[in-house]
C-alpha positions as CSV (number, residue, x, y, z in Angstrom):
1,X,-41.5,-5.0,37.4
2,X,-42.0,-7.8,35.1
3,X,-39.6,-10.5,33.2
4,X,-39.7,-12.5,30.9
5,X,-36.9,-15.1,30.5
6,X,-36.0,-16.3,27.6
7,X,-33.6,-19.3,26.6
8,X,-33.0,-19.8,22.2
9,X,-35.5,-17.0,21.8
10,X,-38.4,-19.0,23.4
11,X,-39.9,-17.6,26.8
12,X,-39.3,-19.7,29.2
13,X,-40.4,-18.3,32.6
14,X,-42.0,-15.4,33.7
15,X,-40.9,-13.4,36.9
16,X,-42.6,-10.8,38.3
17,X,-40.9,-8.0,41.5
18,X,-42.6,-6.0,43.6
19,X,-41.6,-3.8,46.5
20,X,-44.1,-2.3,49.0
21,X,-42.5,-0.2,51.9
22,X,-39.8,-2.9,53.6
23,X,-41.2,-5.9,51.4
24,X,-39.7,-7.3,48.5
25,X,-41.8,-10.1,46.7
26,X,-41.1,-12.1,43.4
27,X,-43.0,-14.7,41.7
28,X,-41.3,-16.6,39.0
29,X,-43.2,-19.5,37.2
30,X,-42.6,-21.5,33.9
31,X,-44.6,-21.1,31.2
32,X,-47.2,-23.4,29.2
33,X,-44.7,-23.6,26.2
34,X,-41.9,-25.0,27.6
35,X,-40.0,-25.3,31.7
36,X,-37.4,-23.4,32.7
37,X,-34.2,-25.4,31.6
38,X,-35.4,-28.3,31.7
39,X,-36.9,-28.4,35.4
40,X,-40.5,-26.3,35.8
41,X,-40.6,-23.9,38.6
42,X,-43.3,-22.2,40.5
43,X,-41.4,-20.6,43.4
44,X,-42.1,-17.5,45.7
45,X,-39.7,-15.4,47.6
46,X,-40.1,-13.1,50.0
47,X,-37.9,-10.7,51.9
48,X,-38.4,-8.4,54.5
49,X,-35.6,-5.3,54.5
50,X,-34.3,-1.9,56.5
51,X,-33.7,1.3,55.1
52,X,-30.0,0.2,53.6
53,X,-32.1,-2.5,51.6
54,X,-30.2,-5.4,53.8
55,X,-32.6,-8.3,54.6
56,X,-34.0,-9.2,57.8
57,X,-35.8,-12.0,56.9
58,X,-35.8,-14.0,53.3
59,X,-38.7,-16.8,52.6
60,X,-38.9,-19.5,50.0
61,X,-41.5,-21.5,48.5
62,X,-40.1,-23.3,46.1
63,X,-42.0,-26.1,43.6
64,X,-39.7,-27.2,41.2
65,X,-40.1,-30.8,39.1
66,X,-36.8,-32.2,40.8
67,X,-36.8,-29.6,44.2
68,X,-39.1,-28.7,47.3
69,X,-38.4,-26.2,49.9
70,X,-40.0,-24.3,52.3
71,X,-37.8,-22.2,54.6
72,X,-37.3,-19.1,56.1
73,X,-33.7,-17.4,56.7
74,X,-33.5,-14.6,59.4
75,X,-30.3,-12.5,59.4
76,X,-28.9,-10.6,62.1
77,X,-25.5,-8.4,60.8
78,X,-22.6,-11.4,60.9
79,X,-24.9,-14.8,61.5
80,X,-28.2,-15.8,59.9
81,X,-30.6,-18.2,60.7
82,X,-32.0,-21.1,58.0
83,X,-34.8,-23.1,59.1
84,X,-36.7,-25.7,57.1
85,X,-40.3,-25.2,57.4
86,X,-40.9,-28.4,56.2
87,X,-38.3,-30.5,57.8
88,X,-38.7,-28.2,60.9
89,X,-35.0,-28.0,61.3
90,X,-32.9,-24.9,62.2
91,X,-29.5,-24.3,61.1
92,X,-27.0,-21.4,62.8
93,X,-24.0,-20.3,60.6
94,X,-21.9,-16.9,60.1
95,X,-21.9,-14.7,57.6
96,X,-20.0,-11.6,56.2
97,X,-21.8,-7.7,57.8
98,X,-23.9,-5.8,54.7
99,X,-24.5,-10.2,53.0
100,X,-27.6,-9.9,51.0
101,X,-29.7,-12.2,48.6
102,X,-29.4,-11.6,45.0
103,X,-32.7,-9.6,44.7
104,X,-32.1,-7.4,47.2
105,X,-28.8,-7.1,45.7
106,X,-30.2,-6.6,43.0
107,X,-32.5,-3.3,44.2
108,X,-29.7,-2.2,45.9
109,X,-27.4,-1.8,43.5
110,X,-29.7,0.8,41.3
111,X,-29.2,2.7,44.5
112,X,-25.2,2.7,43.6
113,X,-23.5,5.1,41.2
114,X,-23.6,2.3,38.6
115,X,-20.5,4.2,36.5
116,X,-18.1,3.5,39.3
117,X,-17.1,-0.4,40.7
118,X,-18.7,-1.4,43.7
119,X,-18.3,-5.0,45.8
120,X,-20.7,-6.7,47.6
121,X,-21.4,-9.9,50.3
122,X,-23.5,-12.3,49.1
123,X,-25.5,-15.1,50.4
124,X,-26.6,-17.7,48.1
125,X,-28.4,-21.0,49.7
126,X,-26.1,-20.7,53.2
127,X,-22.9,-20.5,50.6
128,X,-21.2,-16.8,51.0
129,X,-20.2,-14.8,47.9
130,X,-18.2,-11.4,47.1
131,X,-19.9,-9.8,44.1
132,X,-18.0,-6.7,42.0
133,X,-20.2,-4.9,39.7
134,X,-18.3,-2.9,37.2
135,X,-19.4,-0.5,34.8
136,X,-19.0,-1.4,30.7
137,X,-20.3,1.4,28.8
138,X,-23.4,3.6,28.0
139,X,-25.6,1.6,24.9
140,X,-28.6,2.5,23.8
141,X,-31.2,0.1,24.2
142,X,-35.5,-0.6,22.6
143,X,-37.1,-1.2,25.7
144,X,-41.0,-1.2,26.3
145,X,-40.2,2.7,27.6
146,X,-39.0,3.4,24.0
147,X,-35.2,4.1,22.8
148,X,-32.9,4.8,26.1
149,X,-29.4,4.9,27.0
150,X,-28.9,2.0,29.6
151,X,-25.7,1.4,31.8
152,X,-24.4,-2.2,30.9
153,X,-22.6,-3.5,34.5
154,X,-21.0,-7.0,34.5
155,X,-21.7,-9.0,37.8
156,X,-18.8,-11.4,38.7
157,X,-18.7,-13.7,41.3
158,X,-16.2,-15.5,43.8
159,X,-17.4,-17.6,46.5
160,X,-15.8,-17.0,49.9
161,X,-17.1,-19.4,51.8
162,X,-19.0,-23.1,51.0
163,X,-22.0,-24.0,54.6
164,X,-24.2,-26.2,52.1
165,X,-24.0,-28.2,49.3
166,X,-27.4,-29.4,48.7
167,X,-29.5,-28.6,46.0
168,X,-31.5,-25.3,45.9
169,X,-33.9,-23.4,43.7
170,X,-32.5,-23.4,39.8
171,X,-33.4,-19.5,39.5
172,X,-31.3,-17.7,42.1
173,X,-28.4,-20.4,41.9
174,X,-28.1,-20.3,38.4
175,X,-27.4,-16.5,38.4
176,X,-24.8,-17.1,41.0
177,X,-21.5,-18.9,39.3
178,X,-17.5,-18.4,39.4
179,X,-17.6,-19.4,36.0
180,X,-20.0,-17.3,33.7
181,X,-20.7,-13.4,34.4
182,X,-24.5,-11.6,35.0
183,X,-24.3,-8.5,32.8
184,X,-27.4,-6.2,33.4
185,X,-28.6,-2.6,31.3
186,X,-29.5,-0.5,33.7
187,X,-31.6,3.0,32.9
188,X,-29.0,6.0,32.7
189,X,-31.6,7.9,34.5
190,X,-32.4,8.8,38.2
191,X,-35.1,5.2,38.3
192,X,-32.3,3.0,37.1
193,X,-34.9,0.7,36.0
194,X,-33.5,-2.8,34.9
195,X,-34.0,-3.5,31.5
196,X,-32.3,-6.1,30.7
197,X,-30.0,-9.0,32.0
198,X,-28.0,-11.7,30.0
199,X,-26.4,-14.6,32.0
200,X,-24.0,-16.3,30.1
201,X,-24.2,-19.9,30.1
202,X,-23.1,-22.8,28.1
203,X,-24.3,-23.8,25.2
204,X,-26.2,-20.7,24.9
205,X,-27.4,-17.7,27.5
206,X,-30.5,-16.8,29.3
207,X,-31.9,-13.0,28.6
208,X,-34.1,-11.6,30.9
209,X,-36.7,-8.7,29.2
210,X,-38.6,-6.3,31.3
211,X,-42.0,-6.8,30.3
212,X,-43.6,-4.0,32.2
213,X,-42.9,-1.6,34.8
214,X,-44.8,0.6,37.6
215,X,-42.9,3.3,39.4
């Protein structure tokens, strides 16, 4: 799958997803017309998974204008791991059974019966989240697969618990606040392909547009 983000209309960044077997990979980087609110980024993660699409391992490469970080997080069921690659420092902390990142989240949640409200554990930068998706209505939306009808779900977030208050990457944080909702248009289809996503932000919100898509 392919993104592009846009911010007043303009595209901003470009994000591309990709899952092969128990990997998922995503590249995001700005683009030559403008950075990605107002810091450029050029950051790849990676995540390793099991069958219930809960992460074993999550990497990140992240080259921002105003942030660096190399690390790699390794989670086993209630603790995880974060070590800085750079740095070469580890750090131990607990977290909630079934926590996932926000992509994986984010694939996991097509899995769901999108028409129904679900909750989730989140873990965003060593900070732990709940997440409860719940289902808006049925609109039809143009999408580069033509005219479909598209679940709308509304993401909102509480954070349960705070391990880190440093500075992380501007791309998953910024989809990840008490204060402003993630609403998504998902396919009303057996793919459940993500079409679209609006994060909404003050003054004005971030769209993201699927751009292309390979089943």
């Amino acid at each position: 799958m392919s993104f592009n983000i846009n911010y007043l209309g303009v595209s901003v960044a470009k994000v591309n997803m990709s899952v092969n077997k128990d990997v998922l990979l995503i590249k995001a980087k700005s683009t030559d017309i403008t950075n990605f609110l107002s810091d450029s980024i050029d950051n790849t993660y990676k995540i390793t998974f099991n069958d219930s699409f809960l992460p074993l391992t999550y990497e990140k490469n992240i080259i921002q204008a105003k942030y660096k970080e190399k690390s790699i997080t390794a989670y086993n069921y209630d603790n995880a791991s974060y070590k800085d690659l750079n740095a070469n420092t580890i750090y131990e902390y607990q977290i909630k059974p079934n926590s996932r990142d926000i992509f994986s989240a984010l694939i996991h949640l097509r899995r769901l019966n999108l028409k129904k409200d679900h909750t989730m554990n989140l873990e965003v930068n060593r900070n732990l989240w709940q997440v409860k998706s719940t289902f808006m209505k049925i609109e039809k939306v143009n999408t580069i697969l033509g005219k479909k009808d598209c679940l709308l779900v509304k993401l909102d977030f509480k954070k349960t618990n705070i391990n880190n208050n440093s500075k992380s990457d501007i791309l998953t944080n910024n989809l990840v606040n008490e204060n402003n909702s993630l609403y998504f248009w998902f396919t009303d289809d057996d793919q459940r392909i993500p079409i679209k996503a609006k994060y909404e932000m003050s003054p004005f919100s971030v769209i993201w547009l699927l751009t292309n898509y390979t089943n």
